[in-house]
C-alpha positions in Angstrom: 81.1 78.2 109.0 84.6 78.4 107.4 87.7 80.4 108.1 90.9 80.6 106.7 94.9 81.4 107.9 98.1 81.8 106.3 101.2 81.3 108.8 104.6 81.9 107.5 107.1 80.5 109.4 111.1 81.1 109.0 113.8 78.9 108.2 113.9 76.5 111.2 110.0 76.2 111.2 109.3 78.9 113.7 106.3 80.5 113.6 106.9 84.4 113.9 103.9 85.6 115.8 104.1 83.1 118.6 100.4 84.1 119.3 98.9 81.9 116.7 99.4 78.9 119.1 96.5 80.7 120.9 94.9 81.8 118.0 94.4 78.2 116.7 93.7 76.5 120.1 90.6 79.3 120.1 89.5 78.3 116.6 89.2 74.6 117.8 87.2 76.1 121.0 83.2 77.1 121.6 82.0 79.1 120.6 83.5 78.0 116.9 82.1 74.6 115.6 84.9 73.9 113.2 85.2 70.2 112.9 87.6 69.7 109.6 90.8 71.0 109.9 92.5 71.5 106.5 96.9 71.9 106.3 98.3 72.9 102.8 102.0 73.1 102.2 103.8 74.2 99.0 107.1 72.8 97.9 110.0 74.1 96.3 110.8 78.1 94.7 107.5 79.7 96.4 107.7 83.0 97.6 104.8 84.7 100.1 102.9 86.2 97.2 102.7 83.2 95.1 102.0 80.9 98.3 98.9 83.6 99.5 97.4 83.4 95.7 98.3 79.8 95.1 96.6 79.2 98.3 93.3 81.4 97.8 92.8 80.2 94.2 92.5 76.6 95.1 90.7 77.1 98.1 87.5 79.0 95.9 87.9 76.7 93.1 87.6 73.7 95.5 84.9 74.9 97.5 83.1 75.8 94.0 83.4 72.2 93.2 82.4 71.0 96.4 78.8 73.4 96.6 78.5 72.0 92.8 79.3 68.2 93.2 76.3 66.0 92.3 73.9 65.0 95.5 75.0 61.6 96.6 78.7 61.8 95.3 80.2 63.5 98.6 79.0 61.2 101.2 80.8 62.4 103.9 80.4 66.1 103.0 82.6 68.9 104.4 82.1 69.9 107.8 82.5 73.7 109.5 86.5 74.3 108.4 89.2 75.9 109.1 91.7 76.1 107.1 95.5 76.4 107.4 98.2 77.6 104.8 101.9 77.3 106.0 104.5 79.5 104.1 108.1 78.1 104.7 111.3 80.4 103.0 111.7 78.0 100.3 113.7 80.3 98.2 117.0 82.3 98.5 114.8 85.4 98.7 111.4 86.5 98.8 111.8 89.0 95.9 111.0 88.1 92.8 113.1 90.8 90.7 116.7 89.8 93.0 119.7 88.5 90.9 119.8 85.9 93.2 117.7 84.1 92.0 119.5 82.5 89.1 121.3 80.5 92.0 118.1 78.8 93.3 118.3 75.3 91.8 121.7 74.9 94.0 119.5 75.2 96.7 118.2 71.8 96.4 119.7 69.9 98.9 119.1 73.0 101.6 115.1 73.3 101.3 114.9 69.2 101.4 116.0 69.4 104.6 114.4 72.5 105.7 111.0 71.1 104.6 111.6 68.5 107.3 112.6 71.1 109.8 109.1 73.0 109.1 107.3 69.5 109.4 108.3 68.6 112.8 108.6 72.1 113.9 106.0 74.6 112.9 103.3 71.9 111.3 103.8 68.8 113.9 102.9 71.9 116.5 100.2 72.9 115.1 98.8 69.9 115.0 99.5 69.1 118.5 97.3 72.1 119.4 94.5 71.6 117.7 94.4 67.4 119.0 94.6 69.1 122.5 92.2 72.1 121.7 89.2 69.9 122.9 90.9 66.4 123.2 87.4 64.7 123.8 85.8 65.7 120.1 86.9 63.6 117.3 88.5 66.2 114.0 88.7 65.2 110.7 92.2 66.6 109.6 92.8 66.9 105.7 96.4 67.4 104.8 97.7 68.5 100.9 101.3 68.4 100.7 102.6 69.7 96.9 106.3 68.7 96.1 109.1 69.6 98.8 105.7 70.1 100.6 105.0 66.7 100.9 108.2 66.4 103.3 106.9 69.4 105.5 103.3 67.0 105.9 105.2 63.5 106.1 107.7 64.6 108.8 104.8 66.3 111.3 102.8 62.9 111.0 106.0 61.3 112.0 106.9 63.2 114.7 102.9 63.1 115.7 102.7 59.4 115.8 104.9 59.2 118.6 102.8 61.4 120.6 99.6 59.7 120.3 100.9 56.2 120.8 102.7 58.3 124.5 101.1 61.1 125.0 97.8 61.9 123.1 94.7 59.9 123.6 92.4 60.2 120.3 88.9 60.2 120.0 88.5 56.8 117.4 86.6 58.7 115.1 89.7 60.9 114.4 90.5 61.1 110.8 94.0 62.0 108.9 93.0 62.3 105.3 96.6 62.9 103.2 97.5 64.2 99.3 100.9 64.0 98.6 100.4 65.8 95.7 104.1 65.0 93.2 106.0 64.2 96.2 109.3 65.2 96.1 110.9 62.8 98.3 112.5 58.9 97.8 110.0 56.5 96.5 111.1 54.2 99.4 111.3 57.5 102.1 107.5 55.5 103.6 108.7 52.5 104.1 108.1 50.7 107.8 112.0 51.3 108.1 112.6 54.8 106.2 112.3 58.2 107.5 108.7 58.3 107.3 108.1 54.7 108.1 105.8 55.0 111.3 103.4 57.5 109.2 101.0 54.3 109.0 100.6 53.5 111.9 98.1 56.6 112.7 94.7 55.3 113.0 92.5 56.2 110.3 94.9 57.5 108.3 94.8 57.5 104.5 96.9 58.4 102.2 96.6 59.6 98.3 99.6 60.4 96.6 99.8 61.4 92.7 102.6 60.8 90.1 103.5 61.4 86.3 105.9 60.6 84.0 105.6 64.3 82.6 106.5 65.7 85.9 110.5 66.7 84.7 111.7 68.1 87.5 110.8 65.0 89.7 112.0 62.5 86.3 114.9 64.2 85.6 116.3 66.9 88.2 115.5 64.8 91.6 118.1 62.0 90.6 120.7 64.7 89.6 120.4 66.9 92.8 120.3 63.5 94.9 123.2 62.1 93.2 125.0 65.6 93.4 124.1 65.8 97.0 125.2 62.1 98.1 128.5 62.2 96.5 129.5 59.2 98.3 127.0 56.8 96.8 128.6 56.6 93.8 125.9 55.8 91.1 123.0 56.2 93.4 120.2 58.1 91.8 117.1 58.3 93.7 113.9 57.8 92.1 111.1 60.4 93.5 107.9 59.1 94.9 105.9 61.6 92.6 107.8 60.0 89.7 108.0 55.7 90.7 104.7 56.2 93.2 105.2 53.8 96.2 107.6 50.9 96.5 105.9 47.4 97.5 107.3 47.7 100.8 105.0 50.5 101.3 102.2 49.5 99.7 102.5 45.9 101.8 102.5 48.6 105.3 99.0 50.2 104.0 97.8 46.6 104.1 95.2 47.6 101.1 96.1 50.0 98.2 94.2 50.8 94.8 95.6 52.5 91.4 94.5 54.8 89.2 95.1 56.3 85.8 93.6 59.9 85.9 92.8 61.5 82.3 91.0 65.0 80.7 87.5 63.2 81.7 87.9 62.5 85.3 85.3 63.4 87.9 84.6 62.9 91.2 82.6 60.2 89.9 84.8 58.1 87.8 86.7 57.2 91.7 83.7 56.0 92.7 84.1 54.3 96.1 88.0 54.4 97.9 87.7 51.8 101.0 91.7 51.2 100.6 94.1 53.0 103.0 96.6 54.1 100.4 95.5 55.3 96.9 97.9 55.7 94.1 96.7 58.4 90.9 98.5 58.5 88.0 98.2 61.9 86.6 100.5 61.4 82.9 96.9 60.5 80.7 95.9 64.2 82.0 99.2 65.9 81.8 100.0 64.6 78.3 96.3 65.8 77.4 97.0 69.2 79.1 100.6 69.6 77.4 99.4 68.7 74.0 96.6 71.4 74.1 98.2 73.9 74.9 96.8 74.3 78.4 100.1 73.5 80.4 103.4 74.6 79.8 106.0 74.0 82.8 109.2 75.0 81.1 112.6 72.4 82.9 109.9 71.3 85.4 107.7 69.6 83.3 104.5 69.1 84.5 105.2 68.9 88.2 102.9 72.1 89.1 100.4 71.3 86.8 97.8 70.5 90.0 95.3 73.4 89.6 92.9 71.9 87.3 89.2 70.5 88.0 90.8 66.8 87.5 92.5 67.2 90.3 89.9 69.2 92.3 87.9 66.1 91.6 90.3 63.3 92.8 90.6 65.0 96.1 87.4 66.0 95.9 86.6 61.9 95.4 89.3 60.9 97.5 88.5 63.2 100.9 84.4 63.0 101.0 83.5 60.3 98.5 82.3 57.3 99.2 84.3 54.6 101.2 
């Protein structure tokens, strides 16, 4: 059994209809058997419609792959789900048609932040609930953060690793499988002593995240709005995690890490077995394929939303019930 929500939440991370705290403590209740709990977070310029389609196309295609994958390549299969799509007000409003529009890439600096607001707010709760739901029955939680998205998903794991070291006893067989799918945040922002530094330290946590050189508006327009926006660091230009992938710093924290290149012929087979913590995919081999066939055209953002393909269906896929 399977079920799926969309919450939208405003700018602070406040859910509006304060009764889906109930509503998702009863999902994680008898008489429902839902075991895998699945969070998906867009980034940047997303309005409600796009979110809602963006959200049910990739949830068929996935499930397609899934019911399709070859027996033996999903060896910890997918369990009863339910599923959880957050919409955040990532733009300067939600109609597509407005004038205002044109002034959305000065709006950088303003949805950075208010990613992190809807992370420890709106997401972090949510997450709370369902841990406490039936705090005796181990979940499997699978979290896919996509650009500014990434923040929202970083900063409710931060925020939730206090809690279970204080407050919230886990089951060990709890599970926090995590895509960072082009993160749009500092290449450095997971280090033991950045913003998301304690991330780590959840038990059984792992973490995927994917990067490409073709992904322009992490390449070229991150440093510029993070220069713009930290005028006092004079000639400091950050370098985006979806862009550099993680800093050795990080990678030391995971304690083991693997990379990968990821072209037009991957599969869920071609991972083949992930026992590291931390797994690095390097998505330029697919996007350079995609770009130079005509199958991808991203405009001044390069190919930073080019995630909805069966390549990278099959690296999470791979990555969330493959083989460890």
């Amino acid at each position: 059994m399977s079920h799926f929500i969309t919450v939208p939440v405003n700018e602070n991370g406040i859910v509006f209809d304060p009764a889906i705290d109930v509503a998702i403590q009863t999902a994680l209740q008898p008489p429902f058997g839902f075991r895998d709990v699945f969070v998906y977070s867009h980034g940047w310029s997303t309005n409600a419609d796009a979110a809602i389609d963006e959200y049910g196309r990739f949830s068929i295609a996935f499930a397609k792959m899934l019911l399709q994958a070859t027996a033996g390549l999903l060896t910890r299969p997918p369990r009863d789900t339910f599923g959880v799509g957050i919409h955040w007000p990532s733009e300067i409003t939600e109609d597509p048609n407005s004038m205002l529009n044109v002034a959305q890439l000065f709006t950088f600096y303003t949805m950075e932040h208010r990613a992190d607001g809807v992370g420890k707010n709106a997401v972090y709760t949510m997450l709370r609930l369902m841990l406490q739901a039936q705090p005796e029955l181990p979940l499997r939680f699978f979290l896919i953060g996509h650009s500014f998205g990434c923040r929202v998903m970083c900063a409710a794991l931060q925020d939730l690793q206090a809690d279970l070291v204080t407050t919230i006893p886990l089951p060990p067989e709890t599970e926090f499988h995590v895509a960072l799918l082009e993160p749009a945040m500092d290449e450095d922002n997971l280090d033991p002593s950045d913003i998301y530094g304690n991330v780590v330290q959840i038990p059984n946590l792992r973490l995927l995240i994917t990067k490409s050189a073709l992904d322009e508006a992490l390449g070229t327009w991150f440093p510029a709005a993070g220069a713009l926006a930290n005028l006092l660091h004079k000639g400091d230009k950050p370098i985006a995690l979806g862009t550099g992938g993680p800093t050795q710093p990080t990678i030391d924290a995971f304690g083991t890490s693997r990379a990968i290149t990821v072209d037009e012929n991957f599969t869920i087979a071609t991972l083949g077995a992930v026992d590291q913590r931390l797994l690095t995919a390097d998505l330029t081999p697919l996007h350079q394929y995609r770009k130079d066939n005509g199958l991808w055209d991203g405009g001044f953002s390069g190919s930073h939303s080019d995630i909805d393909n069966d390549q990278v269906r099959a690296l999470l896929a791979g990555f969330f019930f493959g083989p460890p």
